[in-house]
C-alpha positions as CSV (number, residue, x, y, z in Angstrom):
1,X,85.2,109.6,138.3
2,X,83.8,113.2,139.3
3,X,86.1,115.3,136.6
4,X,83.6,117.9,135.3
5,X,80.6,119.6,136.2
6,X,78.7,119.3,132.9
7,X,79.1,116.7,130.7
8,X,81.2,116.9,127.0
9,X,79.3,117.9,124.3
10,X,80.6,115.7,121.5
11,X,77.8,113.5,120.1
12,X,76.3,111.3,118.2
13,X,72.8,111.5,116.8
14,X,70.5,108.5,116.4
15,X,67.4,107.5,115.1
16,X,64.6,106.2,117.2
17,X,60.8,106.4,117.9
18,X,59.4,106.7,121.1
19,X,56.2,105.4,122.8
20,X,55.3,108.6,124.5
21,X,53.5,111.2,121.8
22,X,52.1,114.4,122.9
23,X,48.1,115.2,122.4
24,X,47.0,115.0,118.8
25,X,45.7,119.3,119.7
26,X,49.2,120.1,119.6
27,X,50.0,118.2,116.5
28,X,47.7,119.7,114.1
29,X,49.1,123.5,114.1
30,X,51.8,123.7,111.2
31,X,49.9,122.0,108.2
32,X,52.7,123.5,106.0
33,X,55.7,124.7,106.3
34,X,55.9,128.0,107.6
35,X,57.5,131.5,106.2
36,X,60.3,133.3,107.8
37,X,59.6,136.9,108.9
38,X,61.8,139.1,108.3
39,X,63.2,142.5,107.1
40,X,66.7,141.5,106.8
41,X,68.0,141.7,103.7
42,X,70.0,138.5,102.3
43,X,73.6,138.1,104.3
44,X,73.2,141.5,105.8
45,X,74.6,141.2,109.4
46,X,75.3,139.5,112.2
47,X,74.1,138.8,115.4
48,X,75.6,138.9,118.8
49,X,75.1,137.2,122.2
50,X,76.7,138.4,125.4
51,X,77.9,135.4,127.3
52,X,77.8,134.7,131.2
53,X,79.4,132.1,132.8
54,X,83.1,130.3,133.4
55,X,85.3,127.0,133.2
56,X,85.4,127.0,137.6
57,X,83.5,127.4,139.2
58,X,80.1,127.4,137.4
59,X,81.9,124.2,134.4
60,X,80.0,126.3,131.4
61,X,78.9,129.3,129.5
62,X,75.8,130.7,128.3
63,X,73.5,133.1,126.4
64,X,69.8,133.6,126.3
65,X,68.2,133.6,123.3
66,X,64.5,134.5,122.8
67,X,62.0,131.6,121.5
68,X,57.9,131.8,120.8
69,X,55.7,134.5,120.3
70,X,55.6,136.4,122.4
71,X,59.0,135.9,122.9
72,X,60.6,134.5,126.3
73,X,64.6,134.2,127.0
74,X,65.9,131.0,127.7
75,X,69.4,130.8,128.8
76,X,71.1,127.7,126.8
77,X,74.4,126.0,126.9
78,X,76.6,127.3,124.0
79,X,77.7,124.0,122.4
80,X,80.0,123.6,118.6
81,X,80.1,119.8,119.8
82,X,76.2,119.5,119.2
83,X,74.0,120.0,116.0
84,X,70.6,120.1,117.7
85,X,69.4,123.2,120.0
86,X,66.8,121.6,122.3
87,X,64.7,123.0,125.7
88,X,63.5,121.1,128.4
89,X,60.3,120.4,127.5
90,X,57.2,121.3,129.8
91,X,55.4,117.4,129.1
92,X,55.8,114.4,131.3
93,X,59.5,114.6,131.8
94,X,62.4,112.9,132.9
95,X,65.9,115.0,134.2
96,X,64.0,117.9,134.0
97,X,65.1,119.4,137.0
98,X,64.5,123.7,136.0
99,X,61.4,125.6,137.6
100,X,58.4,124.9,135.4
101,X,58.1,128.6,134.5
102,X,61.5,127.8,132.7
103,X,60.0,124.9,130.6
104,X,59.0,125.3,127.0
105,X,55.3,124.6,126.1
106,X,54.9,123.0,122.7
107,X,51.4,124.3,121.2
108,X,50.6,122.5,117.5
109,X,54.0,123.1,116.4
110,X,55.8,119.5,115.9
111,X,57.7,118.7,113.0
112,X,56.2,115.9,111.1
113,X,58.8,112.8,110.7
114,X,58.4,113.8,106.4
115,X,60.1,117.4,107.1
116,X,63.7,117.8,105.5
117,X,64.8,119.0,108.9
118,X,63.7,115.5,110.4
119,X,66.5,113.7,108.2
120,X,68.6,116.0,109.7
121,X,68.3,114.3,113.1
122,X,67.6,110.9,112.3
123,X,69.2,108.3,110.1
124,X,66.5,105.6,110.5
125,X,64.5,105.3,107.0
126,X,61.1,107.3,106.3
127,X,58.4,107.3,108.6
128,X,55.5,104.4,108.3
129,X,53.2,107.1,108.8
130,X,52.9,110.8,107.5
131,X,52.0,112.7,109.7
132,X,53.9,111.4,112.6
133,X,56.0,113.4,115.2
134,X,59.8,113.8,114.4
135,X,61.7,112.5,117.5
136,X,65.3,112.7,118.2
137,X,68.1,111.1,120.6
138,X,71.2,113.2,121.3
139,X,73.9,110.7,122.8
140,X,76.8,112.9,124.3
141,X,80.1,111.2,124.6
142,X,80.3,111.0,128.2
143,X,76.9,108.9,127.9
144,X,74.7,112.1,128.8
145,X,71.5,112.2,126.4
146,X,67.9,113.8,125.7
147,X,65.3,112.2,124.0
148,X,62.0,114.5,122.6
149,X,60.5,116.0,119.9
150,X,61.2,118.4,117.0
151,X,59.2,121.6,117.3
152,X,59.4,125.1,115.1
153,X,58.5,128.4,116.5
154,X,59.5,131.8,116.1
155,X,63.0,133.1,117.2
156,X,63.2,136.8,116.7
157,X,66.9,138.3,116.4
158,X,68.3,141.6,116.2
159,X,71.2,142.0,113.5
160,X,74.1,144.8,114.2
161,X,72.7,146.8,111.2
162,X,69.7,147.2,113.1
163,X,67.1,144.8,111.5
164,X,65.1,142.6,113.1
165,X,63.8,139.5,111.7
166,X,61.7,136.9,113.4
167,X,62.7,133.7,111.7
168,X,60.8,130.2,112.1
169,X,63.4,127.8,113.1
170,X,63.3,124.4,114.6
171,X,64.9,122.8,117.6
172,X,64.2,120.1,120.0
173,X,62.0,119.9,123.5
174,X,63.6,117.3,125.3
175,X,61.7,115.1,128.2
176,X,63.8,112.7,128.6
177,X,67.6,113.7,129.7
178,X,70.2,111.8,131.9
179,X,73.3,113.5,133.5
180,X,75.7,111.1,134.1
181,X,78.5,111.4,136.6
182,X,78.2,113.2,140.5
183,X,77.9,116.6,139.9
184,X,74.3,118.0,139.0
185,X,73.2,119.1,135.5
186,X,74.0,122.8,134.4
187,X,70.9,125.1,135.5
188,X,70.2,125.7,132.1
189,X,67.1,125.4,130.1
190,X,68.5,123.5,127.4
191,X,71.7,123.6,124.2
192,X,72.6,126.0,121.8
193,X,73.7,123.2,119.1
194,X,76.2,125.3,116.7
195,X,77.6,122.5,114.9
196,X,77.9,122.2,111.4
197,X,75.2,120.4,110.5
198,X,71.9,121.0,108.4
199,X,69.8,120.9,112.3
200,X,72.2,123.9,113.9
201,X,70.3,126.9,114.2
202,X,73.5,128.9,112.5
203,X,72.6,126.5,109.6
204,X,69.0,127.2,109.4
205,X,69.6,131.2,109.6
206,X,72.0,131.0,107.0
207,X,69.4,128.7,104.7
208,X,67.1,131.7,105.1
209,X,69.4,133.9,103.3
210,X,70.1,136.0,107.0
211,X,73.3,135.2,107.7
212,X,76.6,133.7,106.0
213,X,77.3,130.5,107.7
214,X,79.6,131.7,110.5
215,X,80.0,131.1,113.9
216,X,82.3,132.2,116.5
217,X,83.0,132.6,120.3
218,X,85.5,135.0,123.2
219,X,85.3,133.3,126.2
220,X,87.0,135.1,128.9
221,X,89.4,134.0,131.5
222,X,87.6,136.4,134.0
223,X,84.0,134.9,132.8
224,X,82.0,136.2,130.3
225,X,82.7,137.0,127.1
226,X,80.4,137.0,123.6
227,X,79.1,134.9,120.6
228,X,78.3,136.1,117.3
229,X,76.6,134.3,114.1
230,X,78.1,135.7,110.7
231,X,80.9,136.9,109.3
232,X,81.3,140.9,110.8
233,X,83.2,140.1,114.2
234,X,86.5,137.6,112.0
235,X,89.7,140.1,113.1
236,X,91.0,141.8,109.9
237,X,94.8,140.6,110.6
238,X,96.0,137.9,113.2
239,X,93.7,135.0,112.8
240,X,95.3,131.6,112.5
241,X,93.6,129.4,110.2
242,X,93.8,125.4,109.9
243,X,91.0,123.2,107.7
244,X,88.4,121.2,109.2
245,X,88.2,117.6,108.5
246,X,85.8,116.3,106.4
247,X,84.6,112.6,108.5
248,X,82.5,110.3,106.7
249,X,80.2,109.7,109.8
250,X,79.5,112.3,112.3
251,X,80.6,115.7,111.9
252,X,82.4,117.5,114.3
253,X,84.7,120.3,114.2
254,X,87.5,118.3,113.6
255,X,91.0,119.6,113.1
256,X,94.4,118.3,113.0
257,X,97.2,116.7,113.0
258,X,99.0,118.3,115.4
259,X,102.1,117.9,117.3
260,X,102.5,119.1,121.1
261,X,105.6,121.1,122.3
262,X,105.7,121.9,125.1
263,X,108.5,124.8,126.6
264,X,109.2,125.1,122.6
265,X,110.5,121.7,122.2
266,X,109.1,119.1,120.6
267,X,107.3,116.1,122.5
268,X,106.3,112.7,121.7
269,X,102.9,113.5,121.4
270,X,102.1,113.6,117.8
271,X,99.6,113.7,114.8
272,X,96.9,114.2,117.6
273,X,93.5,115.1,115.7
274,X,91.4,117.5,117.8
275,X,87.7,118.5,117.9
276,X,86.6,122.8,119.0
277,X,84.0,121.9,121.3
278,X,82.6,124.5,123.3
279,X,80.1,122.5,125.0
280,X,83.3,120.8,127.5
281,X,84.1,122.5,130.3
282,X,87.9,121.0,129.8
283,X,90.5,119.6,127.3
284,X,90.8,115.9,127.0
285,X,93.4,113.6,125.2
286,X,94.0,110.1,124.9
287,X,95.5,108.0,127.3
288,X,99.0,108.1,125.4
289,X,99.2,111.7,125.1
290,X,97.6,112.6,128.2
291,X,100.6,110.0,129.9
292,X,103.6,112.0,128.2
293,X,101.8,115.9,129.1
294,X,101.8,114.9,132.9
295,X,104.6,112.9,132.8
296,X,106.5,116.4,131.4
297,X,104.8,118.4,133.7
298,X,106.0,116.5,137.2
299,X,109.7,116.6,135.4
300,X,109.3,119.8,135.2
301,X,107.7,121.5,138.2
302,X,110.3,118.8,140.7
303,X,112.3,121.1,143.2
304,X,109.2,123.7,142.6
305,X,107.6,123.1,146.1
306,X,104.5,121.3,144.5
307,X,103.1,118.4,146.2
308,X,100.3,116.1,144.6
309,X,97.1,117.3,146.7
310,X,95.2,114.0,146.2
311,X,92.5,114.9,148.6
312,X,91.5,118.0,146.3
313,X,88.5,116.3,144.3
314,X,88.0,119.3,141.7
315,X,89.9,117.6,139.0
316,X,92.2,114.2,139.1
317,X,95.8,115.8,139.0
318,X,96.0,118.6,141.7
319,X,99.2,119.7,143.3
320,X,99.4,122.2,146.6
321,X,102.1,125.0,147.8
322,X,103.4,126.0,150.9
323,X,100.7,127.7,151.3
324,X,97.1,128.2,149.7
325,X,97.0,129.9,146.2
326,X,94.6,132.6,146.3
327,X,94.9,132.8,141.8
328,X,96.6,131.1,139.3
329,X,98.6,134.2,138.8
330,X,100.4,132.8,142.1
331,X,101.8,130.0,140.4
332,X,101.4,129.7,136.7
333,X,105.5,131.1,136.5
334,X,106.0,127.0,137.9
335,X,104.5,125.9,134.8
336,X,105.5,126.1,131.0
337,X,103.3,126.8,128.0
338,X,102.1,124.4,125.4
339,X,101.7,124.9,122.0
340,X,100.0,122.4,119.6
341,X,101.4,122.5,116.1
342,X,99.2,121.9,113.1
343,X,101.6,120.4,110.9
344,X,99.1,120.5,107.4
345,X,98.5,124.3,108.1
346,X,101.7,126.8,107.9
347,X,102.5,128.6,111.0
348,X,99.0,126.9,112.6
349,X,99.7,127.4,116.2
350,X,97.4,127.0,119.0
351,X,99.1,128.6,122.1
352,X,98.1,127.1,125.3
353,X,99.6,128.8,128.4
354,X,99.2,127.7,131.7
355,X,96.8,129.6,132.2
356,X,94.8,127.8,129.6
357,X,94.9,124.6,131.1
358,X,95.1,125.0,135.1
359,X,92.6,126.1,137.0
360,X,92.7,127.2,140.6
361,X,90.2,125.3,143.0
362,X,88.5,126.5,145.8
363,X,90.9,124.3,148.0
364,X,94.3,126.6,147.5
365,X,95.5,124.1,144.8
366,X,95.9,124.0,141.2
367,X,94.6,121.4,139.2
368,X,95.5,119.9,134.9
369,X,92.3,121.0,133.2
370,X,93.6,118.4,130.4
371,X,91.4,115.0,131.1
372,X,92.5,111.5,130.1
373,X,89.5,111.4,127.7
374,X,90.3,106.9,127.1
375,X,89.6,106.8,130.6
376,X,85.6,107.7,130.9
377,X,85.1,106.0,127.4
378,X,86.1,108.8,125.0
379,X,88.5,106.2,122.7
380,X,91.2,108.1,120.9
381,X,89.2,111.4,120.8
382,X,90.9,114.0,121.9
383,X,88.7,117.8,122.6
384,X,90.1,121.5,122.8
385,X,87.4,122.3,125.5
386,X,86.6,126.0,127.0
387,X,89.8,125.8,129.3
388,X,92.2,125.9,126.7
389,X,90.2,128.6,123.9
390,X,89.7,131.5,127.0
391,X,91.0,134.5,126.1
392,X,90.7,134.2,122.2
393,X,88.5,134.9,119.6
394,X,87.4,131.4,118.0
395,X,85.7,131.0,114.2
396,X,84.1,128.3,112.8
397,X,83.8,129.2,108.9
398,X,81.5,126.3,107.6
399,X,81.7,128.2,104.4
400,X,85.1,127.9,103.7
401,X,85.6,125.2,105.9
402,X,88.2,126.1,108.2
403,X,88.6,127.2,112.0
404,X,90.2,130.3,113.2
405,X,91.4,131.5,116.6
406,X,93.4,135.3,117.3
407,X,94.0,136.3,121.2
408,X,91.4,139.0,122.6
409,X,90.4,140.3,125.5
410,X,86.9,139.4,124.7
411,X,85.1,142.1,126.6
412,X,82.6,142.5,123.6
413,X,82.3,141.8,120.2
414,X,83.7,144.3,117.7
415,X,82.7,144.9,113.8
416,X,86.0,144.3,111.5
């Protein structure tokens, strides 16, 4: 079924070694391991991204980061679903569907399959060989993948206290990627992997002694919005906090339990566990609860004028007006809010108004941005995609282990 236009992040990272190697000239560059350089002084700052992009029409957001020396700005898919940051790789490629000029050139600068980073991408035992190229596979849960090649090369960043620092950080170049489902591949050059793990370029700054290990995100319900790395931007007063969960395979940014209410009152959906994953376009539950949320929302909106509008093919669940709906401020009044309850957490409330989980389609209709998630192989996971954290300020503490979300306006990112 065509319900997205880019795939969900959430993934799974697995060893594997490929046939096809790249030219023994550009494996011979980093004999050792190289030093950052910087002027930074140790958990200084923060840095900050301006964002472009929105849940509909584009399905994603963005910010460009600089990579190489000299530098060059490629704009990647902000993703807390994903460990590894990769770029499509300019080599004899697969998916690769970007202007070559947009490609990243790998010159001598593989990691070798013996680097500490290497383990962080692979979970096959050491390599045979020990000089051998570090490859990865990225499996996204909606069967989307890239296969390549670990690389390091210099990412300069500016931090709001004015330093600049050019740190040597490692990611992957990818030529081998599949895009499942109807809808083409985001335009993008690549990921920005903010996960938690020890790949995640938020990890490797904070390693360096740049940054603590904090990441966070404003996406706006107009488009746009910001991402920062560190600690400055965390509100003062008003953030909700709720723990992540520790999982003994893969780690996500996991929360939970939580119950759904919905108009106030409590539902039957319960104990859902949830993963923050910026890198899907919408929310997604599990058949059971995404049954009882649509099965209260035609209860509710009957006698609204709202028809199903199965020939819209945005989303699965549409439903038309009289007439066309030019905004969703035109009929979100015919809908009720959500809230999900985090019932290990006191006073943990994620408000989710209608706003933050309809969208309005190019058709005139308005379409349920929550996805039965069982139904395109997803299991019993259940995702808080982009719809449903617009308009708030969202923090992923990996130092005290804990996520954080406060409303804002998200026009730009400023120092607490």
């Amino acid at each position: 079924m065509d319900v997205k236009s880019r795939g969900i992040s959430l993934f799974l990272l697995l060893s594997s070694i490929f046939s096809t190697s790249f030219s023994d000239s550009d494996q011979v560059l980093n004999s050792k391991k190289p030093t950052p350089s910087t002027s930074v002084h140790s958990l200084a700052s923060s840095v900050a991204f301006q964002i472009k992009g929105n849940v509909y029409p584009i399905g994603y957001y963005t910010v460009n980061l600089a990579i190489g020396n000299p530098p060059k700005l490629y704009d990647l898919d902000i993703d807390t679903g994903s460990d590894l940051t990769w770029l499509q790789c300019d080599a004899p490629c697969k998916g690769c569907t970007i202007p070559h000029n947009r490609l990243y050139k790998p010159r001598g600068n593989l990691v070798k399959c013996v680097d500490p980073l290497c383990t962080g991408v692979q979970s096959a035992p050491p390599c045979a060989v020990t000089n051998e190229q570090c490859d990865y596979e990225v499996e996204y849960a909606d069967q989307g993948s890239s296969l390549g090649v670990l690389v390091r090369d210099y990412v300069p960043v500016k931090f709001t206290n004015g330093s600049l620092a050019r740190p040597i950080l490692g990611f992957g170049c990818g030529y081998d990627q599949t895009h499942p489902g109807h809808n083409p591949p985001p335009s993008t050059a690549g990921v920005l992997g903010l996960g938690n793990g020890r790949a995640s370029i938020v990890s490797q700054l904070h390693s360096l002694g740049l940054i603590r290990n904090v990441v966070g995100h404003c996406l706006s319900g107009r488009g746009g919005g910001f991402l920062f790395f560190g600690d400055q931007f965390i509100p003062q007063s008003g953030v909700v906090w709720t723990p992540i969960l520790q999982s003994s395979s893969v780690q996500h940014y996991k929360t939970g339990p939580a119950d759904m209410l919905f108009d106030g009152k409590p539902t039957s959906v319960k104990g859902l566990e949830l993963v923050f994953d910026s890198g899907s376009s919408y929310t997604y539950f599990n058949s059971r609860a995404h049954r009882a949320l649509v099965d209260l929302i035609t209860n509710d909106i009957k006698g609204k004028s709202l028809t199903r509008a199965t020939a819209d093919p945005s989303l699965p669940i549409c439903w038309k007006g009289p007439k066309p709906f030019k905004s969703l401020h035109d009929v979100t009044r015919n809908f009720k809010p959500l809230v999900l309850s985090f019932t290990k957490s006191k006073n943990s409330l994620l408000q989710v108004p209608p706003e933050a989980y309809l969208i309005a389609t190019k058709h005139g209709n308005v379409c349920l941005g929550i996805l039965d998630g069982t139904e395109i192989g997803m299991g019993n996971i259940n995702i808080i995609g982009d719809i449903s954290l617009q308009d708030k300020i969202v923090i992923y503490d990996n130092e005290k282990q804990q996520i954080g979300w406060a409303s804002a306006k998200c026009d730009g990112p400023s120092k607490s």
